[in-house]
N, C-alpha and C positions, 0 to 999 in steps of 0.2 A: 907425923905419921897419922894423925889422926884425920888427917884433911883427906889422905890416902885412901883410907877405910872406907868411910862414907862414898868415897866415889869408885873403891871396886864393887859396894855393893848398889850403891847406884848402876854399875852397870853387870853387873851378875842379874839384879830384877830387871834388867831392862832388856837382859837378855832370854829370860825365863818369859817375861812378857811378851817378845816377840816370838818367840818358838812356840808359845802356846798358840799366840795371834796364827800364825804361818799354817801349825797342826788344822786348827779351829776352821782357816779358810781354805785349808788343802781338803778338810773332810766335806765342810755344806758348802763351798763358795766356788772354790777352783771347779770341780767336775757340774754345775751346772752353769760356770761363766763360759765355761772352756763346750761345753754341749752349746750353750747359745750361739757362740761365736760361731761351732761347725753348723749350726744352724741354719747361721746367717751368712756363712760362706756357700753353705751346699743351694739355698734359696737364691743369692746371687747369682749362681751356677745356673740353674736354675731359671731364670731370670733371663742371664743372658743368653743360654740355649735359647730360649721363648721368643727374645729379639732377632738370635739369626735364622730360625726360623720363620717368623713373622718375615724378616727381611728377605728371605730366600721367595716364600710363596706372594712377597710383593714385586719381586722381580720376574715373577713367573707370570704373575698376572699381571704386570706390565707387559713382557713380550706376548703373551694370549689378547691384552688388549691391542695391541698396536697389529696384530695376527689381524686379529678381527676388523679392525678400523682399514687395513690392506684389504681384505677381500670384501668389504662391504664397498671399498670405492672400485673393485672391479666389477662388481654385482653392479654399481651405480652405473657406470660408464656402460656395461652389456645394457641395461636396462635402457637408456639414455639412445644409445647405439638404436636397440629396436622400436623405439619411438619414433626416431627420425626413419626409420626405416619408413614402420608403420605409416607415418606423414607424407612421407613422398609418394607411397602407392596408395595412400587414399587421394593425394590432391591428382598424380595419375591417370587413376581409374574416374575421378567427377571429371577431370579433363578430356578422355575417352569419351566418357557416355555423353559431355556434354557438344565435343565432338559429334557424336553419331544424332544428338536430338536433332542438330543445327543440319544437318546431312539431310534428316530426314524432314525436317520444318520444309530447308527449299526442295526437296524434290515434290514434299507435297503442294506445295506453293505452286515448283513448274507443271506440274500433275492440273494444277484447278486452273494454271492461267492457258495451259494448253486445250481444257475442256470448255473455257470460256471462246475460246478464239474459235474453236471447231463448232461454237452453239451458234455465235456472230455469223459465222461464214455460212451455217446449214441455212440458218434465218435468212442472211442475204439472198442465197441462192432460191429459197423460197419466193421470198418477196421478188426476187426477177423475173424465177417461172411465171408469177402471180400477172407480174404489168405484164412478160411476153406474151401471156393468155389472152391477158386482157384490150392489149392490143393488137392482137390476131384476129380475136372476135372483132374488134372494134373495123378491124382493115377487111373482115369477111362479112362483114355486116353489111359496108358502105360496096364490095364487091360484088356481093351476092344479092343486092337490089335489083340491078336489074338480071334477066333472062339470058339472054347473050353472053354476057360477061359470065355467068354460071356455066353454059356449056363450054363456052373456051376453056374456063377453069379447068372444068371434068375432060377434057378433050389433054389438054395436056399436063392435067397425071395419069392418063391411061399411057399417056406415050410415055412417062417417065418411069411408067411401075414395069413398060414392057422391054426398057433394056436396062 
């Protein structure tokens, strides 16, 4: 019995010893493990709020980007569009005016070769008056020598002026 003794009070203090333990952590241990943990539960919480947010306004600005990256490639393509536009009626319009230079180049070209050809021919016509003169004199010269031949002259252009 005596082996008994010793180990019910072996475990009477081992029991006194834990229930103090138990009191001791229920009073300074428990209520601030037990606040750290809601702590670190509500911070989790927390936490992961903050990533599906985070996650939601990264899916938003994924669709705003890809929004944006769409109508930047129709802005491209409008823009793209009146360039070519732009390119066609200016090559066009150099094609027009350079059309009407060329219009106007030969007709002033026919213009001078036409005024060159009317100077030739006034000239010509000059310089033939010029010999016709000249030998008219030369044939009234050699006519008009002698006397005789002068009145016959004058004898038949009175007849020629009088019908």
């Amino acid at each position: 019995m005596e082996l008994v003794t010793p180990a019910i009070g072996l475990i009477f203090w081992t029991t006194v010893v834990f229930t103090l333990l138990v009191l001791l952590l229920k009073k300074f241990a428990w209520k601030p493990i037990l606040s750290a943990v809601d702590e670190r539960n509500q911070s989790i919480k927390n936490s992961l709020a903050q990533a599906e947010k985070a996650r939601n306004e990264m899916s938003e600005l994924t669709a705003n980007n890809e929004k944006i990256i769409a109508q930047a490639k129709v802005d491209r393509d409008i823009i793209l569009k009146e360039a070519r536009d732009m390119k066609n009626e200016i090559i066009s319009e150099a094609k027009d005016k350079a059309s009407k230079e060329a219009e106007k180049l030969v007709s002033t070209a026919k213009e001078q070769i036409l005024n060159e050809k009317m100077k030739a021919i006034t000239e010509l016509k000059n310089h033939v008056a010029d010999l016709s003169i000249e030998m008219a004199e030369k044939i009234l010269s050699s006519e008009l020598s002698d006397v005789a031949k002068q009145k016959e002259l004058v004898k038949k252009a009175l007849k020629e002026s009088k019908n």
